[in-house]
C-alpha positions in Angstrom: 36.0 63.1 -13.8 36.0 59.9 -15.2 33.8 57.2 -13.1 35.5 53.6 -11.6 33.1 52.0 -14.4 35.4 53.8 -17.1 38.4 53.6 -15.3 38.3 49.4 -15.1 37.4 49.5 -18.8 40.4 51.3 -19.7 42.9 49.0 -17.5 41.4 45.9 -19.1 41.5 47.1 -23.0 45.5 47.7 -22.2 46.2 44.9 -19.9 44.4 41.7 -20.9 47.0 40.5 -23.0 48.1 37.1 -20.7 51.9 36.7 -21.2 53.1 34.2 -23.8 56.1 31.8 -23.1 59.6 31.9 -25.1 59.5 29.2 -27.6 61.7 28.1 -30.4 61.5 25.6 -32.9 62.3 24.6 -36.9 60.4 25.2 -40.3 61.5 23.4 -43.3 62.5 25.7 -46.1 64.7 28.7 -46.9 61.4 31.4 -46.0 59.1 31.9 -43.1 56.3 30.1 -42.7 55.0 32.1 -39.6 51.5 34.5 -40.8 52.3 38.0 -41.3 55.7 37.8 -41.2 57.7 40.4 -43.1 61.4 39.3 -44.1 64.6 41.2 -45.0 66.5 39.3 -47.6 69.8 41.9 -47.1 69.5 42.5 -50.6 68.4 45.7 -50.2 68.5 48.6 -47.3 65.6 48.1 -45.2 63.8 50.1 -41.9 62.9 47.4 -40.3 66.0 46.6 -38.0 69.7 48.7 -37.0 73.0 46.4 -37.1 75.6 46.8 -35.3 78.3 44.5 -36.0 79.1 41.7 -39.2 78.6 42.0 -42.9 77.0 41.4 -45.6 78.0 39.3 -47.8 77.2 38.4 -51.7 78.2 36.6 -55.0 80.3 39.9 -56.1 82.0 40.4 -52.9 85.5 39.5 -52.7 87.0 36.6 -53.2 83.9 34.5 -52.9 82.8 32.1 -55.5 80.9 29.2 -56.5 81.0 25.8 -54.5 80.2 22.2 -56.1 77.1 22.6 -53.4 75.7 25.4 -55.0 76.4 28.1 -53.0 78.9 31.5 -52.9 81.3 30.8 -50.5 84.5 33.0 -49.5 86.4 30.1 -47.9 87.3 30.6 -44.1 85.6 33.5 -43.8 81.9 33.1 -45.1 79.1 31.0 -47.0 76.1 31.8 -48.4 73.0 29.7 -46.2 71.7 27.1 -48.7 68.1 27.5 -50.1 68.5 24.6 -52.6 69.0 26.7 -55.7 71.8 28.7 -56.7 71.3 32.2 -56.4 73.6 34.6 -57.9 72.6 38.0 -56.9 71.4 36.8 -53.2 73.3 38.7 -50.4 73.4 37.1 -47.1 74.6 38.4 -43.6 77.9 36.8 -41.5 79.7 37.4 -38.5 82.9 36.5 -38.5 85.7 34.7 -35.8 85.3 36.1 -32.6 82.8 38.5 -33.5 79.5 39.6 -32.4 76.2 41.8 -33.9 73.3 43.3 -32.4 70.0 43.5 -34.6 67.8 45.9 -32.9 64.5 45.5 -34.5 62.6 49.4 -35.3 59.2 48.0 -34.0 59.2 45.0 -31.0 58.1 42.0 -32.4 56.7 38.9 -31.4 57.7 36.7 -33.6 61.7 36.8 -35.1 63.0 34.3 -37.8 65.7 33.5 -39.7 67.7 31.2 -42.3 70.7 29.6 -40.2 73.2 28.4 -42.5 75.5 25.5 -42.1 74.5 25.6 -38.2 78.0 25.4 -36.2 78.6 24.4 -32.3 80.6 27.9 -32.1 77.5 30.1 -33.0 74.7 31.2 -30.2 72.0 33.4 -30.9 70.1 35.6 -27.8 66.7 37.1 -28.2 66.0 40.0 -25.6 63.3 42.3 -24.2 65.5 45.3 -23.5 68.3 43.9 -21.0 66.2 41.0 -20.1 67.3 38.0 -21.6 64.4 35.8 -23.3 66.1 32.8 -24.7 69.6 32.0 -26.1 70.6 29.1 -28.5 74.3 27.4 -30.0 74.6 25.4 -32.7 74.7 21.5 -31.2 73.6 18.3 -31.8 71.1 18.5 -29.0 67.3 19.5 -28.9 65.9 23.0 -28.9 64.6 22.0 -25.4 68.3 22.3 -24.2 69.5 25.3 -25.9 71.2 23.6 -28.8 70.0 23.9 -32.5 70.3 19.9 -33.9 72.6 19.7 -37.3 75.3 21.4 -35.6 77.8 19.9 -38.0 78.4 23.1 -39.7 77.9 21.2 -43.3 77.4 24.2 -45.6 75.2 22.3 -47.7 72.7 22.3 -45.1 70.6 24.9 -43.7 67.7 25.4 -41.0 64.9 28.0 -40.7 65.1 28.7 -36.9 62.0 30.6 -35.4 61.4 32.1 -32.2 58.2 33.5 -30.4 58.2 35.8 -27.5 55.6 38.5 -26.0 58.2 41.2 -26.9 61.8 41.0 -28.5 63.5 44.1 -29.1 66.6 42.6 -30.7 68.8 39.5 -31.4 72.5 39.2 -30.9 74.6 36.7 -33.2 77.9 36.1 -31.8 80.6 33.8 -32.9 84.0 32.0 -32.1 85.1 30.9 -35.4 84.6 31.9 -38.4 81.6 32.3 -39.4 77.5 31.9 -38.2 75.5 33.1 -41.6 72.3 33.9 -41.8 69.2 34.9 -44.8 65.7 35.8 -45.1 65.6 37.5 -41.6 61.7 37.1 -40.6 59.7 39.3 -38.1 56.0 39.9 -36.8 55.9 43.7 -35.2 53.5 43.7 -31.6 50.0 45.3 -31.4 50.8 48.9 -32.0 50.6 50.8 -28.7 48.5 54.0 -28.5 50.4 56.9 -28.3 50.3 59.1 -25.4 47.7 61.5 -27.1 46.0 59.4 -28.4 45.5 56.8 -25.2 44.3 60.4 -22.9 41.6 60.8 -26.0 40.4 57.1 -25.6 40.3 57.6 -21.5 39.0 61.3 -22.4 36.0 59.6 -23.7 35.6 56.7 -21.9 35.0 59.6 -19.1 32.3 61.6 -21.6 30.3 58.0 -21.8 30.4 57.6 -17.9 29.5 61.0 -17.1 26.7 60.9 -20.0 25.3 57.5 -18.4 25.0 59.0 -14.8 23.1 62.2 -16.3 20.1 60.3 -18.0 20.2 58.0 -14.7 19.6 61.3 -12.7 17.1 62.9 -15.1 
């Protein structure tokens, strides 16, 4: 039987993580800046997210082409976010006029970034911990402080890196009400893995072995 010693260690190895606050803000730059982060570029299938919803876009889909700004654009419908250099063979990921996606990220993450393109007053973005919402965000001329992402002119020249940190995000969900809120470079920092079940009952398991070996050289 495992002691009230072992049992208070246990509780405070897996619950003295203090909760961290929803914040967002902006990084200069087409990439992440955030440590550790792995990013999707959407040139290429990739495990660490599920979408539901938009499209990927690239310089060989159709009828997009190059703009005097330097980027692909298939006009009213999509443009490639600009990273200051043209890129040919970069893919990017759009939803469209009254449409909506769901990224649902394969490990919860702490940290979720991304490219927003020509930032628009018709697209919002929502970050969520299961059904709980943790933070949502349009495209405005206001301050991240009030929901609204500044530059919200929708200038496709221009671009933003938009990052956002939370305890635990499960998934975003881009939606739209024109045509069209694009995104790149899709950034992420995965949570402390969690012990699995087996393996958390062997950590308590000998926790318990350690207690009850402690108590038999205080009796002997």
């Amino acid at each position: 039987m495992m002691n009230a010693n072992a049992i208070a260690l246990a509780a405070a190895v897996t619950f003295a993580a203090p909760a961290m606050a929803a914040t967002a803000s902006l990084s200069a730059g087409p990439v992440s800046l955030e440590p550790g982060a792995v990013t999707d570029t959407f040139d290429a299938p990739n495990a660490m997210f599920d979408v539901v919803g938009g499209e990927t876009f690239g310089s060989g889909s159709a009828g997009v082409s190059l703009t005097a700004a330097g980027i692909y654009l298939r006009s009213g419908i999509s443009a490639q976010p600009q990273k200051g250099v043209v890129s040919p063979r970069d893919k990017w990921f759009s939803v469209g006029a009254g449409e909506s996606a769901t990224i649902s990220f394969a490990v919860a993450a702490n940290y979720v970034g991304f490219l927003w393109g020509s930032v628009d007053s018709y697209n919002t973005v929502s970050f969520y911990d299961g059904s709980t919402l943790l933070g949502s965000f349009i495209g405005g001329t206001g301050g991240l402080d009030h929901g609204q992402v500044p530059q919200g002119n929708g200038d496709q020249a221009l671009s933003q890196y938009f990052n956002f940190h939370a305890d635990h995000i499960t998934k975003m969900v881009m939606s739209s009400s024109q045509p069209a809120f694009e995104i790149d470079n899709l950034a992420m920092v995965a949570t402390s893995p969690v012990p699995e079940p087996a393996s958390l009952a062997l950590m308590l398991g000998g926790l318990g072995l350690i207690g009850l070996g402690v108590q038999r050289r205080r009796r002997g």
